[in-house]
Backbone as CSV, one residue per row, in Angstrom:
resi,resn,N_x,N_y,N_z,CA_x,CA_y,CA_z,C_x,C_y,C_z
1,UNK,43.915,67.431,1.322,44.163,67.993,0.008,43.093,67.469,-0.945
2,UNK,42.376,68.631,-1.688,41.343,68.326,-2.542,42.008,67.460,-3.828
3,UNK,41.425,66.562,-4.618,42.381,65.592,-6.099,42.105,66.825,-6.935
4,UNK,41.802,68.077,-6.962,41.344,68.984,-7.933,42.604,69.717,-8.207
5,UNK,42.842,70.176,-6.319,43.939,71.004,-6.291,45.041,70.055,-6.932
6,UNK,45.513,69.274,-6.907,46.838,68.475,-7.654,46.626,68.442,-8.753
7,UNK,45.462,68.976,-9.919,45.676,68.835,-11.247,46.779,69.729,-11.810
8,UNK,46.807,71.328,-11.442,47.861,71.593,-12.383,49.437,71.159,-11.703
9,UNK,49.934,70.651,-10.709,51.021,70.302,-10.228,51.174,68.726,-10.939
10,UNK,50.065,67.871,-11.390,50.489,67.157,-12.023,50.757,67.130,-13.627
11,UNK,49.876,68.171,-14.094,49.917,68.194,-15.533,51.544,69.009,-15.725
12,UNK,52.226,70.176,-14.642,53.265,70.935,-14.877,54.237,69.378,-15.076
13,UNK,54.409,68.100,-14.042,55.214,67.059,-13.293,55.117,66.127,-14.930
14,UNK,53.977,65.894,-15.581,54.192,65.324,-16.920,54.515,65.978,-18.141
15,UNK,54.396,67.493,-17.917,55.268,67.956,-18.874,56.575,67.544,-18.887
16,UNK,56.509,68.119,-17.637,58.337,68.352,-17.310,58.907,66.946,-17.916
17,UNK,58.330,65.827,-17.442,58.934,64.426,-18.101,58.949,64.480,-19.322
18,UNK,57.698,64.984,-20.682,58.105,64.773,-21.804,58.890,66.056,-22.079
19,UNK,58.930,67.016,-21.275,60.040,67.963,-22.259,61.615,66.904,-21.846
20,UNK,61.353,66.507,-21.099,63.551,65.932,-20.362,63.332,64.701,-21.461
21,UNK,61.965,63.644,-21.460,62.757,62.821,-22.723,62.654,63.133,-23.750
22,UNK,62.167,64.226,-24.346,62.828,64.202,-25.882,63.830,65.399,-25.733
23,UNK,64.755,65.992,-24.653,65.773,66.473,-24.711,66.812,65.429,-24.773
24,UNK,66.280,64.392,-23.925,67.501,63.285,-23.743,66.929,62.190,-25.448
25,UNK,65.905,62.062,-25.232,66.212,61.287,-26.958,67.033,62.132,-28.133
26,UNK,66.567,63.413,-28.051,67.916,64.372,-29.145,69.029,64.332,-28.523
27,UNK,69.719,63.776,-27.374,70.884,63.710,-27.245,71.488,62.453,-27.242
28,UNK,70.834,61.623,-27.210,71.329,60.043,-27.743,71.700,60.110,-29.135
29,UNK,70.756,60.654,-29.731,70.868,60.779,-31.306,72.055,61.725,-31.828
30,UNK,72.556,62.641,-30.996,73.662,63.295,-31.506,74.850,62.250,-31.315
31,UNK,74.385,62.050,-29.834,75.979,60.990,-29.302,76.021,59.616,-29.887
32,UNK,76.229,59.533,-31.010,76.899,58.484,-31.372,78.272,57.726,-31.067
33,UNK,78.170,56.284,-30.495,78.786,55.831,-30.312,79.881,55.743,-31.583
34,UNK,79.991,55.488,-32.406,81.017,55.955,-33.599,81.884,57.621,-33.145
35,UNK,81.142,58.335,-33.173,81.981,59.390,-32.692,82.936,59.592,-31.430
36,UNK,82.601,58.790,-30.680,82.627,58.761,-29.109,84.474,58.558,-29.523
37,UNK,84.394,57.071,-30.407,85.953,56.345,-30.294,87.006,57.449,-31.037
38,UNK,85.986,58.303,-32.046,87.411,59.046,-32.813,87.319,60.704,-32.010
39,UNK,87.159,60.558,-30.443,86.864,61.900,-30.609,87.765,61.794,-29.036
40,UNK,88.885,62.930,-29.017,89.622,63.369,-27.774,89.527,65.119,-27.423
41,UNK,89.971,65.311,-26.326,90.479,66.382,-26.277,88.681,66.992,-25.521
42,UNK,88.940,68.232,-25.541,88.113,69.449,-25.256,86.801,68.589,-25.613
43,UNK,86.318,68.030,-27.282,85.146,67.857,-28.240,84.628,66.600,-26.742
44,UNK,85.627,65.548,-26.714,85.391,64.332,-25.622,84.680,64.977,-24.483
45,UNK,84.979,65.960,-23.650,84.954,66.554,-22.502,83.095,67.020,-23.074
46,UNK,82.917,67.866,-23.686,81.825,68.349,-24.427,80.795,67.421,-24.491
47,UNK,80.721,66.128,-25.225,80.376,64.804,-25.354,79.923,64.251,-24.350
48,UNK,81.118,64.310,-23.108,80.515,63.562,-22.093,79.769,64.251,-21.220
49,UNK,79.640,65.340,-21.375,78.883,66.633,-20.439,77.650,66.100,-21.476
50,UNK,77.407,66.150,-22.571,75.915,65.896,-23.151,75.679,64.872,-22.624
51,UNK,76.253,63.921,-22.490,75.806,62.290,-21.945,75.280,62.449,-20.657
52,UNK,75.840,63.354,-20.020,75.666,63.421,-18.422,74.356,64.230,-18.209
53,UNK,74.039,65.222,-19.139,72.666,66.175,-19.507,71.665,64.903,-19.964
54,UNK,71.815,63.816,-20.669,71.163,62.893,-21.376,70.582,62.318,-20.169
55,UNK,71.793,61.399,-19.403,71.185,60.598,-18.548,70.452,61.724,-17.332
56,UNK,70.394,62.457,-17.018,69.960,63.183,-16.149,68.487,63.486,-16.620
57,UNK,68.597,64.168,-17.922,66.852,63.887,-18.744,66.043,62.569,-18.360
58,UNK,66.958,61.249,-18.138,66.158,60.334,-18.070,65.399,59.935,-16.766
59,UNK,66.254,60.250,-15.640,66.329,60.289,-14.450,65.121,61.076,-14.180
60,UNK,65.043,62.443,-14.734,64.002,63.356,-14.607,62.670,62.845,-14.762
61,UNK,62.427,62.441,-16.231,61.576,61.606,-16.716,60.784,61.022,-16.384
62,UNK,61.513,59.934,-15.583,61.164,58.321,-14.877,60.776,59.614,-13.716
63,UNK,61.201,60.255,-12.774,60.403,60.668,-11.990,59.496,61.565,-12.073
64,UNK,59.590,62.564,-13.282,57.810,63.142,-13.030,57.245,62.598,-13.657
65,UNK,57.062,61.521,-14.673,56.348,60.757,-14.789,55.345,59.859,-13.509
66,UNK,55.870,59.784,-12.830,55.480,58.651,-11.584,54.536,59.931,-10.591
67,UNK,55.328,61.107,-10.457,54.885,62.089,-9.506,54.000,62.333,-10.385
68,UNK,53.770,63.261,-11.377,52.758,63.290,-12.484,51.442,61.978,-12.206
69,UNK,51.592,61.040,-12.326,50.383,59.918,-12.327,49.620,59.952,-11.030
70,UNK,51.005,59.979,-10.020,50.613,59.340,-8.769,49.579,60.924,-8.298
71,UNK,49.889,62.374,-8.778,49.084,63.535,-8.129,47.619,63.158,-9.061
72,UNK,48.022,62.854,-10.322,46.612,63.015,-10.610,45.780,61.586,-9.460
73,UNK,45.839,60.711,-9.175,45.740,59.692,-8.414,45.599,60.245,-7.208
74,UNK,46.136,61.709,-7.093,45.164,62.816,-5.354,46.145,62.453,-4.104
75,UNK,47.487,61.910,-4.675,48.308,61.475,-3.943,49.403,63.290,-3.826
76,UNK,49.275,63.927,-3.021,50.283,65.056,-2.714,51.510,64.682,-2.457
77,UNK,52.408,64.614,-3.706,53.648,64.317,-3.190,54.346,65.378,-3.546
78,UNK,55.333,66.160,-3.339,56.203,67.080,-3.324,57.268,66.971,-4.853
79,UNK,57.966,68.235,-5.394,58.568,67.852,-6.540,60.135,67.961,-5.408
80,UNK,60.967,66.760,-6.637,62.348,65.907,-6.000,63.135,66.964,-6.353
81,UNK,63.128,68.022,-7.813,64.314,68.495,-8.945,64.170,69.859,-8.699
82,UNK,64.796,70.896,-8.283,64.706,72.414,-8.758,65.450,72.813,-9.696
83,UNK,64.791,72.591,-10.974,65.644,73.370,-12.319,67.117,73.146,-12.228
84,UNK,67.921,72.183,-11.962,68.929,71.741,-11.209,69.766,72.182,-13.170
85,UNK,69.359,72.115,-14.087,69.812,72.997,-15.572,70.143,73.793,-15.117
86,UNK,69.799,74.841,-14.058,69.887,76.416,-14.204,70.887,76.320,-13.307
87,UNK,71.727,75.326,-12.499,72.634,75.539,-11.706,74.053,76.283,-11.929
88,UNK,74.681,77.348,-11.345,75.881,78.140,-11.734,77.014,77.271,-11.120
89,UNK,76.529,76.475,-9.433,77.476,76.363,-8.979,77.439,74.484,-8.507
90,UNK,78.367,74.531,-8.293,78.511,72.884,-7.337,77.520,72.599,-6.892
91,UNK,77.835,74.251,-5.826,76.807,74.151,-4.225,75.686,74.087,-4.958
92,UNK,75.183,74.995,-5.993,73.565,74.924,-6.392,72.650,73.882,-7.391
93,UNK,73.930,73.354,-8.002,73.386,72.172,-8.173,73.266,71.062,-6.676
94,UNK,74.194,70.988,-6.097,73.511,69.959,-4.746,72.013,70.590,-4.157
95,UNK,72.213,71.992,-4.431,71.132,71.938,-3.508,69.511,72.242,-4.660
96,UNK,69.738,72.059,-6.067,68.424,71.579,-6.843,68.325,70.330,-7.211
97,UNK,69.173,69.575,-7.220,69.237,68.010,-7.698,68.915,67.221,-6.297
98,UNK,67.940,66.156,-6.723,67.627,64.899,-5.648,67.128,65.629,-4.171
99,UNK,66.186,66.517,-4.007,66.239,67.220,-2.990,66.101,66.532,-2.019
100,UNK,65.136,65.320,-1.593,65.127,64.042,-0.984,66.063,63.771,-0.404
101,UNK,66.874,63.337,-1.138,68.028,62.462,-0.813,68.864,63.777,-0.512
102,UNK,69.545,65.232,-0.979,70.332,65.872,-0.001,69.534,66.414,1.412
103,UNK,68.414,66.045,1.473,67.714,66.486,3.012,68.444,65.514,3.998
104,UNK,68.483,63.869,3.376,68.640,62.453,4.353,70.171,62.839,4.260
105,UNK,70.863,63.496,3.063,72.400,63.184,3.950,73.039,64.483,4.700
106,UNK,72.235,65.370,4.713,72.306,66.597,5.336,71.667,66.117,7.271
107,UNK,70.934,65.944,7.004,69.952,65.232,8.605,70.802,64.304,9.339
108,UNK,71.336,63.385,8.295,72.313,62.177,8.989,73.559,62.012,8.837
109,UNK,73.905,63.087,8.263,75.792,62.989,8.269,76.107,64.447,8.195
110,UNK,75.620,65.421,7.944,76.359,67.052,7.807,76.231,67.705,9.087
111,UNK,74.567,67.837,9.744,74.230,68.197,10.499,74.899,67.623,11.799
112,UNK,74.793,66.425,12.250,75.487,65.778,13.031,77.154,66.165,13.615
113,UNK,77.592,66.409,12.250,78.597,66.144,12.258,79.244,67.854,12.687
114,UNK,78.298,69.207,12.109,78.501,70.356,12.585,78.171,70.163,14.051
115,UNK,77.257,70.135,14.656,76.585,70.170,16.154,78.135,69.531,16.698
116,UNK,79.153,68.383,16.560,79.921,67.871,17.041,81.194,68.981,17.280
117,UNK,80.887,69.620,16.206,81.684,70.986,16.156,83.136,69.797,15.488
118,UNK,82.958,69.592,13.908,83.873,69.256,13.017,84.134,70.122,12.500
119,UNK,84.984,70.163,11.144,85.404,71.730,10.515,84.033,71.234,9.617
120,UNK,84.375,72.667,8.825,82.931,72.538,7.985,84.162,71.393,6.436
121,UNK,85.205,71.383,6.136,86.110,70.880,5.193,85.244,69.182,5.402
122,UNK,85.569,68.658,6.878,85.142,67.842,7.352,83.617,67.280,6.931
123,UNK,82.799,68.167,7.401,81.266,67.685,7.106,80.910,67.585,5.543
124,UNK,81.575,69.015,5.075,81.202,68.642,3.804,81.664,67.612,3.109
125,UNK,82.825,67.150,3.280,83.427,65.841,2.781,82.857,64.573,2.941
126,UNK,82.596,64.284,4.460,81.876,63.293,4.761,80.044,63.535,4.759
127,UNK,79.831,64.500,4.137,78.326,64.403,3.390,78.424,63.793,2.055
128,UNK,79.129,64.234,1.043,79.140,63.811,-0.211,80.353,62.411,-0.382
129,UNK,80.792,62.215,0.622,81.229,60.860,0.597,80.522,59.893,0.907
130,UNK,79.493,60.077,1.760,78.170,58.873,2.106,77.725,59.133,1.229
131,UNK,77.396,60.018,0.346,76.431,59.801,-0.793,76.716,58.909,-2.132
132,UNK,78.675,58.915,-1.822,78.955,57.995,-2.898,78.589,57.142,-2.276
133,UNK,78.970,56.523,-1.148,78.927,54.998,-0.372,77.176,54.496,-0.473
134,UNK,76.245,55.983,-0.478,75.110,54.758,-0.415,75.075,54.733,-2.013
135,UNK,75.598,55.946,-2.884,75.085,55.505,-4.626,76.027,53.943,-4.989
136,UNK,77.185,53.501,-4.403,77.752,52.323,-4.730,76.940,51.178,-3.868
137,UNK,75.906,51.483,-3.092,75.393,50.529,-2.109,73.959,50.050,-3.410
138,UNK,73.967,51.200,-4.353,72.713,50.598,-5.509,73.474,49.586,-6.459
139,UNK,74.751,49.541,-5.997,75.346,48.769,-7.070,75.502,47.403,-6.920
140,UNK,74.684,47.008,-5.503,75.541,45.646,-5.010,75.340,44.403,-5.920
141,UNK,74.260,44.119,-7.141,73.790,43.035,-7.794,74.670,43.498,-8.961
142,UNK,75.418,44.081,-9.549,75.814,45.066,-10.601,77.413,44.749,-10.446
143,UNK,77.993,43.335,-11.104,79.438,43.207,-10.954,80.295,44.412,-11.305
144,UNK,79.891,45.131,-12.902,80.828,46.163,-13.378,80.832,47.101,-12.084
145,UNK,79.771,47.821,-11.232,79.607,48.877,-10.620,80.753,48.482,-9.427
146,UNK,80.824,47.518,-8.281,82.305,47.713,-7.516,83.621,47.961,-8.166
147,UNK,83.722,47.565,-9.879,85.369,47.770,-10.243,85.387,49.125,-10.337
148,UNK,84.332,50.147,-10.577,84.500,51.459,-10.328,84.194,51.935,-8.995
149,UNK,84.901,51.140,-8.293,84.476,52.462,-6.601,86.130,53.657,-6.513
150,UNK,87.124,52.800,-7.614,88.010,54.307,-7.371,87.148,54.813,-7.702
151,UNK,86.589,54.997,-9.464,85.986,56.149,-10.159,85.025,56.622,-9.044
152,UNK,84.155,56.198,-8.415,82.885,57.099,-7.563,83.503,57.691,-6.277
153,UNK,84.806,57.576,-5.775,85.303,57.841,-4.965,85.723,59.295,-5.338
154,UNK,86.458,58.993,-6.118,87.182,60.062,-7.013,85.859,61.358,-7.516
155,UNK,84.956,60.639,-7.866,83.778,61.734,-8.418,83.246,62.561,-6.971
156,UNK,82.845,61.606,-6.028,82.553,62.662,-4.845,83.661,63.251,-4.461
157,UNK,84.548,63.091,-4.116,85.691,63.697,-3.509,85.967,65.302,-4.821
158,UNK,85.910,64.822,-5.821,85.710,65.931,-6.563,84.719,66.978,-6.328
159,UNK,83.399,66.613,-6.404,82.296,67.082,-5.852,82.154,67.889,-4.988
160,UNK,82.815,66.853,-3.763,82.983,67.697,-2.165,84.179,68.964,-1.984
161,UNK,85.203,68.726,-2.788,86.223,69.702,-3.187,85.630,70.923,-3.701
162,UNK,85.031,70.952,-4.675,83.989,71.775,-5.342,83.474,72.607,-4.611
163,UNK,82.371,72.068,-3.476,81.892,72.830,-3.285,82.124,73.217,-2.254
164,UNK,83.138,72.778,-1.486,83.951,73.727,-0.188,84.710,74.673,-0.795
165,UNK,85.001,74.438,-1.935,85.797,75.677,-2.682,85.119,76.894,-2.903
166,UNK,83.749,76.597,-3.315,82.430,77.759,-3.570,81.939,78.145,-1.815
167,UNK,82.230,77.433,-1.168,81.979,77.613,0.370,83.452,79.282,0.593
C-alpha cells in the first residue's frame, strides 16, 4: 500500500473524530449533572440515551483519532465503526458498532456454537453474554465495575433478547 493512497482514508478517520467530539462536548454541556437529580420519568430515559450518544462520541474519537494518525503514518488499518448512529435495529447496531470485536465473538463463540448445531436462541445468547464477560474482564483493577456485574449481565441479556427478537 502506497502512504499516498491512505491520505484521504485518514483525513475522512480525523474528521470523523472531531465531528463525534464536539457532538459529545455539546452533550456534556446539555447534561448537567444538576438536572440529572431533579429529572424522572420519560425526560430521565431521554437524558440517559444522550449520555449513552455522549460516551459513544468519545469512544469514536479516541479511535479515529489513532486510525487517522496511524494511516497518515502509511500504516493500512481498516475502519472499527459503520455509522453505528444510523442503526434501526439491535441486530444493526451489533453489526456497525466495534466491528473487531463482533468478528472475535462471532469466530469464537456464535460460529462454534451453530456448527455444534445449538438453537440459534442459544448462540445468540452466549455471543453477547461473552461479550459482557470479556467487557467486565476490562474491569478487573476498577473496584466500582464488579458491584455492577448484575447491571452488565442484565444489559447483555437485554441486548441478546433484542436481537433474537429482530431475528
Amino acid at each position: 500500500v502506497r502512504p499516498n493512497s491512505l491520505l484521504v482514508p485518514a483525513i475522512r478517520a480525523l474528521s470523523i473524530a472531531m465531528l463525534a467530539r464536539s457532538v459529545a462536548f455539546h452533550l456534556h454541556a446539555v447534561l448537567d449533572v444538576a438536572v440529572w437529580k431533579q429529572t424522572t420519568g420519560a425526560s430521565l430515559l431521554g437524558l440517559s440515551y444522550l449520555n449513552y450518544i455522549a460516551l459513544s462520541c468519545e469512544l469514536v474519537f479516541g479511535y479515529n483519532m489513532a486510525l487517522g494518525l496511524l494511516r497518515l503514518a502509511g500504516l493500512p488499518i481498516r475502519d472499527n465503526f459503520g455509522a453505528w448512529f444510523l442503526a434501526c435495529t439491535p441486530n444493526d447496531h451489533w453489526r456497525r458498532w466495534n466491528l473487531l470485536y463482533r468478528e472475535w465473538i462471532l469466530t469464537f463463540t456464535f460460529y462454534p456454537l451453530m456448527r455444534a448445531r445449538r438453537g440459534l436462541f442459544v448462540c445468540v445468547m452466549a455471543a453477547l453474554l461473552t461479550s459482557g464477560l470479556v467487557h467486565l474482564f476490562a474491569r478487573v483493577g476498577d473496584p466500582i465495575g464488579f458491584q455492577k456485574i448484575g447491571l452488565t449481565v442484565l444489559y447483555w441479556t437485554i441486548n441478546g433478547l433484542a436481537i433474537y427478537a429482530v431475528l
